[in-house]
C-alpha positions in Angstrom: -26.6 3.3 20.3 -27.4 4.4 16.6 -31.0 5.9 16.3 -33.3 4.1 13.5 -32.2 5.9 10.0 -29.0 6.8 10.9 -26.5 6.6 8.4 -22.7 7.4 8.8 -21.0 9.7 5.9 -17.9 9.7 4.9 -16.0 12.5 2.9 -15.5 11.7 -0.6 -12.6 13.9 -1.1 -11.0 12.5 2.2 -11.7 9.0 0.9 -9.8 9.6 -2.7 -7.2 11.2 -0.9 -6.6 8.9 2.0 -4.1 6.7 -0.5 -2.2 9.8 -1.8 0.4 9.9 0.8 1.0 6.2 1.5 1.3 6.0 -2.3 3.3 8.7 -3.0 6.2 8.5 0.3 6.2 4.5 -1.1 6.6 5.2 -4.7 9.6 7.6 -3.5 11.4 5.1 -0.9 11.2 2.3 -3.8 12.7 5.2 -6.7 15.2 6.0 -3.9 16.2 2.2 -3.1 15.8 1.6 -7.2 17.9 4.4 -7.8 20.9 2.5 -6.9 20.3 -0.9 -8.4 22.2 -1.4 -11.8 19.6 -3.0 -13.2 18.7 -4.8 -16.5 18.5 -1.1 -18.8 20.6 0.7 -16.7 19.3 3.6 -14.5 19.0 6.2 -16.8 16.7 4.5 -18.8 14.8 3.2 -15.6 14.7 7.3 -14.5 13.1 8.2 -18.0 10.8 5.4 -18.4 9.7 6.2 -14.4 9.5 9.6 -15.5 7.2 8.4 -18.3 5.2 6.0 -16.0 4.6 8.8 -13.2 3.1 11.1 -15.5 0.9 8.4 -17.1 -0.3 7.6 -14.0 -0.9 10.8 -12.7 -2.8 11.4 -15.8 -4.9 8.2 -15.5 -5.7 8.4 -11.9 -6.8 12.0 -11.8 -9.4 11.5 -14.9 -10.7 7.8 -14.3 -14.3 8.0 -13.4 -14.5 11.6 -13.7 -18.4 11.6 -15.5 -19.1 9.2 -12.3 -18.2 11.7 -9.6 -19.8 14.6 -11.6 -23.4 12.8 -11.6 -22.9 11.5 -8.5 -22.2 15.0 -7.0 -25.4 16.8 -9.6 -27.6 14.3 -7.6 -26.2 14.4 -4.1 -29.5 15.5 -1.2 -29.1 16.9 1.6 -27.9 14.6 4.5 -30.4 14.5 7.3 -30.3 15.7 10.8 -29.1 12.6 12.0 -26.7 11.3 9.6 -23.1 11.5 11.6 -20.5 12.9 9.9 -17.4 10.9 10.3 -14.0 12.4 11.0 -10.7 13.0 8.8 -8.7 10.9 10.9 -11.1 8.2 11.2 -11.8 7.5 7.1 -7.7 8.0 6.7 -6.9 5.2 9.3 -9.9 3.1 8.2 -8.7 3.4 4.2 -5.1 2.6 5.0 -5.6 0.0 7.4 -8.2 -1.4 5.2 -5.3 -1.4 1.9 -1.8 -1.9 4.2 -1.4 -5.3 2.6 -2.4 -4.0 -0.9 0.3 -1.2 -0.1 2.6 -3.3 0.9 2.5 -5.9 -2.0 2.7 -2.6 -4.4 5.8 -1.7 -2.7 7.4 -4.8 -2.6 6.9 -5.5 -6.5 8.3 -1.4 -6.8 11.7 -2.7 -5.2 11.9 -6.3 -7.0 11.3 -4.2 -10.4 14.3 -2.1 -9.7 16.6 -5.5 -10.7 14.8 -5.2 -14.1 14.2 -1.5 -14.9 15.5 0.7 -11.9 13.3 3.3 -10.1 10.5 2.8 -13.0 8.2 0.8 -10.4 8.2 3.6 -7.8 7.8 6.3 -9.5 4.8 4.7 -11.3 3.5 4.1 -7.2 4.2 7.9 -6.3 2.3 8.8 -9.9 -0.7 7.3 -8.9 -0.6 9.3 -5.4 0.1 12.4 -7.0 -2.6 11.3 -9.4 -5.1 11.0 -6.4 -3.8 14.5 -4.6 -5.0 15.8 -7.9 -8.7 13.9 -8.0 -9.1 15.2 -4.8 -8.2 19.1 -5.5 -10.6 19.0 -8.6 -13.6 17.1 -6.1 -12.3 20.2 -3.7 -12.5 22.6 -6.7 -16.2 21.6 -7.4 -17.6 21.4 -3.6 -15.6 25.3 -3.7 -18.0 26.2 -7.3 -21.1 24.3 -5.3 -20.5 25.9 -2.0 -21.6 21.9 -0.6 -19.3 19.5 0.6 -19.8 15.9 -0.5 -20.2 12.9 1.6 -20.4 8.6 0.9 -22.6 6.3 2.8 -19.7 4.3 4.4 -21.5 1.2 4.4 -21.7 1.8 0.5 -17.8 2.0 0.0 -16.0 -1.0 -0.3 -15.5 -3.8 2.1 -11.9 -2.1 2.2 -13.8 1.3 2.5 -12.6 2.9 -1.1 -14.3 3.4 -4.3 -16.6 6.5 -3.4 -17.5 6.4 -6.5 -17.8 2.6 -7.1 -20.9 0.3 -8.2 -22.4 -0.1 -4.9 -22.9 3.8 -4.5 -25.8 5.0 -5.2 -25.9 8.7 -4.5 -24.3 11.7 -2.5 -24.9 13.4 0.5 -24.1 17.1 1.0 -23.9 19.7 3.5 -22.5 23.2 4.3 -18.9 24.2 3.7 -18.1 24.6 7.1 -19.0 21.1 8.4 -16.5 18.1 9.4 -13.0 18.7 10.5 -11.7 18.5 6.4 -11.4 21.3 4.4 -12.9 21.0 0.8 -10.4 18.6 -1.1 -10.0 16.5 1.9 -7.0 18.5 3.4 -7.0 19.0 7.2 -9.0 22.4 8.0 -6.6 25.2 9.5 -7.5 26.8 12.4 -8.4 29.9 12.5 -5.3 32.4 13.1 -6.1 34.6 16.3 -6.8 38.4 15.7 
Protein backbone atom coordinates (compact mmCIF):
# COMPACT_ATOMS: atom_id res chain seq x y z
CA UNK A 1 0.00 0.00 0.00
CA UNK A 2 1.43 3.48 -1.11
CA UNK A 3 2.06 5.85 1.93
CA UNK A 4 0.31 9.46 1.57
CA UNK A 5 2.94 11.63 -0.68
CA UNK A 6 4.43 8.97 -2.26
CA UNK A 7 5.31 9.54 -5.70
CA UNK A 8 6.98 6.93 -8.13
CA UNK A 9 10.09 8.31 -10.35
CA UNK A 10 11.07 7.20 -13.28
CA UNK A 11 14.58 7.74 -14.92
CA UNK A 12 14.62 10.30 -17.59
CA UNK A 13 17.52 8.93 -19.39
CA UNK A 14 15.99 5.36 -19.26
CA UNK A 15 12.74 6.84 -20.48
CA UNK A 16 14.45 8.63 -23.75
CA UNK A 17 16.28 5.60 -24.25
CA UNK A 18 13.68 2.90 -23.85
CA UNK A 19 12.72 3.45 -27.83
CA UNK A 20 16.37 3.36 -28.99
CA UNK A 21 16.67 -0.26 -29.55
CA UNK A 22 13.17 -1.16 -30.76
CA UNK A 23 13.74 1.66 -33.17
CA UNK A 24 16.92 1.01 -34.27
CA UNK A 25 16.81 -3.34 -34.69
CA UNK A 26 13.32 -2.20 -36.75
CA UNK A 27 14.73 0.45 -38.86
CA UNK A 28 17.50 -2.24 -39.71
CA UNK A 29 15.18 -5.40 -40.37
CA UNK A 30 13.01 -2.96 -42.74
CA UNK A 31 16.60 -1.49 -44.63
CA UNK A 32 17.48 -5.22 -44.75
CA UNK A 33 14.03 -6.46 -46.20
CA UNK A 34 14.10 -2.93 -48.39
CA UNK A 35 17.41 -3.71 -49.53
CA UNK A 36 16.18 -6.22 -51.87
CA UNK A 37 13.06 -4.65 -53.30
CA UNK A 38 13.76 -3.02 -56.85
CA UNK A 39 11.81 -0.36 -56.12
CA UNK A 40 10.51 2.80 -57.87
CA UNK A 41 14.35 4.80 -57.90
CA UNK A 42 16.21 1.90 -57.71
CA UNK A 43 18.25 0.87 -54.60
CA UNK A 44 21.10 2.91 -54.86
CA UNK A 45 19.20 5.85 -54.70
CA UNK A 46 16.93 4.43 -51.85
CA UNK A 47 20.58 3.59 -49.90
CA UNK A 48 21.66 7.33 -50.40
CA UNK A 49 18.52 9.04 -49.66
CA UNK A 50 18.27 6.44 -46.39
CA UNK A 51 21.61 7.44 -45.75
CA UNK A 52 20.43 11.05 -45.97
CA UNK A 53 17.29 10.36 -43.88
CA UNK A 54 19.22 8.45 -40.97
CA UNK A 55 21.44 11.26 -40.38
CA UNK A 56 18.62 13.88 -40.42
CA UNK A 57 16.96 12.05 -38.04
CA UNK A 58 19.69 11.38 -35.80
CA UNK A 59 20.33 15.00 -35.89
CA UNK A 60 16.69 15.98 -35.19
CA UNK A 61 16.06 13.58 -32.51
CA UNK A 62 19.17 14.11 -30.48
CA UNK A 63 18.55 18.21 -30.39
CA UNK A 64 14.59 18.45 -30.17
CA UNK A 65 13.72 19.90 -26.90
CA UNK A 66 17.13 20.20 -25.73
CA UNK A 67 16.53 23.95 -23.79
CA UNK A 68 13.50 21.84 -22.16
CA UNK A 69 15.59 19.16 -20.61
CA UNK A 70 18.26 21.69 -19.63
CA UNK A 71 15.71 23.80 -17.37
CA UNK A 72 13.98 21.00 -16.38
CA UNK A 73 17.20 19.41 -15.06
CA UNK A 74 18.56 23.39 -13.50
CA UNK A 75 15.32 23.11 -11.45
CA UNK A 76 15.14 19.43 -10.55
CA UNK A 77 14.75 19.05 -6.07
CA UNK A 78 15.73 16.56 -4.34
CA UNK A 79 13.30 13.51 -4.32
CA UNK A 80 11.97 12.71 -0.83
CA UNK A 81 12.50 9.86 1.39
CA UNK A 82 9.72 8.22 0.19
CA UNK A 83 9.53 8.67 -3.45
CA UNK A 84 10.23 4.94 -4.91
CA UNK A 85 12.50 4.75 -7.48
CA UNK A 86 11.30 2.57 -10.28
CA UNK A 87 13.50 0.06 -11.96
CA UNK A 88 15.31 -0.15 -15.51
CA UNK A 89 13.36 -3.05 -16.59
CA UNK A 90 10.21 -1.91 -15.41
CA UNK A 91 10.13 1.87 -17.39
CA UNK A 92 11.68 -0.24 -20.66
CA UNK A 93 8.76 -2.75 -20.62
CA UNK A 94 6.18 -0.16 -19.62
CA UNK A 95 7.54 2.40 -22.68
CA UNK A 96 7.54 -0.38 -25.22
CA UNK A 97 4.52 -2.07 -24.32
CA UNK A 98 2.93 1.29 -23.98
CA UNK A 99 4.28 2.17 -28.07
CA UNK A 100 4.28 -1.68 -29.64
CA UNK A 101 1.37 -0.61 -31.88
CA UNK A 102 3.04 2.74 -32.68
CA UNK A 103 6.21 0.52 -33.48
CA UNK A 104 4.59 -1.63 -35.34
CA UNK A 105 2.71 0.74 -37.66
CA UNK A 106 6.34 2.50 -38.12
CA UNK A 107 7.62 -0.67 -39.26
CA UNK A 108 5.05 -1.69 -41.36
CA UNK A 109 5.03 1.72 -43.43
CA UNK A 110 9.28 1.16 -43.42
CA UNK A 111 8.63 -2.14 -45.45
CA UNK A 112 5.60 -0.76 -47.78
CA UNK A 113 8.10 2.28 -48.57
CA UNK A 114 10.70 -0.09 -49.84
CA UNK A 115 8.17 -0.63 -53.23
CA UNK A 116 8.71 3.21 -53.71
CA UNK A 117 12.18 4.21 -52.47
CA UNK A 118 14.05 1.02 -51.08
CA UNK A 119 15.63 0.88 -47.57
CA UNK A 120 14.95 4.89 -47.26
CA UNK A 121 12.05 4.17 -44.64
CA UNK A 122 14.23 2.05 -42.29
CA UNK A 123 16.98 3.66 -42.08
CA UNK A 124 15.06 6.91 -41.31
CA UNK A 125 13.37 4.35 -38.22
CA UNK A 126 16.95 3.24 -37.06
CA UNK A 127 18.00 7.17 -37.36
CA UNK A 128 15.67 8.13 -34.97
CA UNK A 129 16.99 5.35 -32.42
CA UNK A 130 20.36 6.19 -32.95
CA UNK A 131 19.08 9.73 -32.52
CA UNK A 132 17.62 8.76 -29.02
CA UNK A 133 20.93 6.59 -27.94
CA UNK A 134 22.47 9.91 -28.47
CA UNK A 135 19.74 12.20 -26.28
CA UNK A 136 20.27 9.82 -23.80
CA UNK A 137 24.37 9.91 -23.66
CA UNK A 138 24.23 13.85 -23.53
CA UNK A 139 21.25 13.53 -20.45
CA UNK A 140 24.08 10.89 -19.13
CA UNK A 141 26.83 13.38 -19.92
CA UNK A 142 25.05 16.14 -17.82
CA UNK A 143 23.85 13.91 -14.65
CA UNK A 144 28.11 12.81 -15.04
CA UNK A 145 29.01 17.15 -14.96
CA UNK A 146 26.04 17.38 -12.05
CA UNK A 147 27.07 14.33 -10.13
CA UNK A 148 22.75 13.87 -9.77
CA UNK A 149 20.77 11.57 -11.56
CA UNK A 150 17.50 12.69 -12.88
CA UNK A 151 14.11 11.28 -12.35
CA UNK A 152 10.08 11.94 -13.95
CA UNK A 153 7.02 11.69 -11.92
CA UNK A 154 5.58 8.71 -13.91
CA UNK A 155 2.19 9.74 -13.48
CA UNK A 156 3.43 13.08 -15.34
CA UNK A 157 4.72 11.13 -18.51
CA UNK A 158 2.36 10.36 -20.97
CA UNK A 159 -0.66 8.08 -20.95
CA UNK A 160 1.88 5.82 -23.08
CA UNK A 161 4.55 6.76 -20.41
CA UNK A 162 6.99 8.96 -22.81
CA UNK A 163 7.68 12.55 -23.17
CA UNK A 164 9.86 13.21 -19.99
CA UNK A 165 10.16 16.25 -21.01
CA UNK A 166 6.57 16.86 -22.31
CA UNK A 167 3.86 19.62 -21.31
CA UNK A 168 2.40 17.82 -18.37
CA UNK A 169 5.95 17.80 -16.63
CA UNK A 170 6.50 20.10 -14.37
CA UNK A 171 9.85 19.57 -12.79
CA UNK A 172 12.77 16.99 -11.94
CA UNK A 173 13.62 14.96 -9.27
CA UNK A 174 17.24 14.10 -8.46
CA UNK A 175 19.26 11.89 -6.34
CA UNK A 176 22.81 10.45 -5.91
CA UNK A 177 24.78 8.84 -8.68
CA UNK A 178 24.75 5.63 -7.21
CA UNK A 179 20.97 5.11 -6.88
CA UNK A 180 18.59 2.77 -9.15
CA UNK A 181 19.77 -0.10 -11.07
CA UNK A 182 20.69 2.41 -14.44
CA UNK A 183 23.85 3.82 -14.88
CA UNK A 184 23.81 7.59 -15.89
CA UNK A 185 22.57 7.70 -19.61
CA UNK A 186 20.06 5.02 -18.90
CA UNK A 187 22.44 2.00 -19.77
CA UNK A 188 22.18 -1.05 -17.41
CA UNK A 189 24.77 -0.57 -14.38
CA UNK A 190 27.83 -3.13 -14.53
CA UNK A 191 28.49 -4.98 -11.68
CA UNK A 192 31.27 -4.52 -9.95
CA UNK A 193 34.32 -6.85 -11.19
CA UNK A 194 35.52 -8.94 -8.07
CA UNK A 195 39.15 -7.98 -6.73
Amino acid sequence: MARVGQVGLARVAVVVRAGAAPLWWLGVLAAGVGVLVPGLTGRRIGVLAGAALFIVAAAAVAWTRRGRYTALAGSAARAGRHDVLQDRAVTLRNWRRGHRWWLLLAFLAALGSAFAVPAAGGLLMAGCGAGLWLKSAWIGRREQSGEALLWVRVDWLAGNTGRPAGKTVRAYRSTGIAAGDAAPGGARRKAPTPA
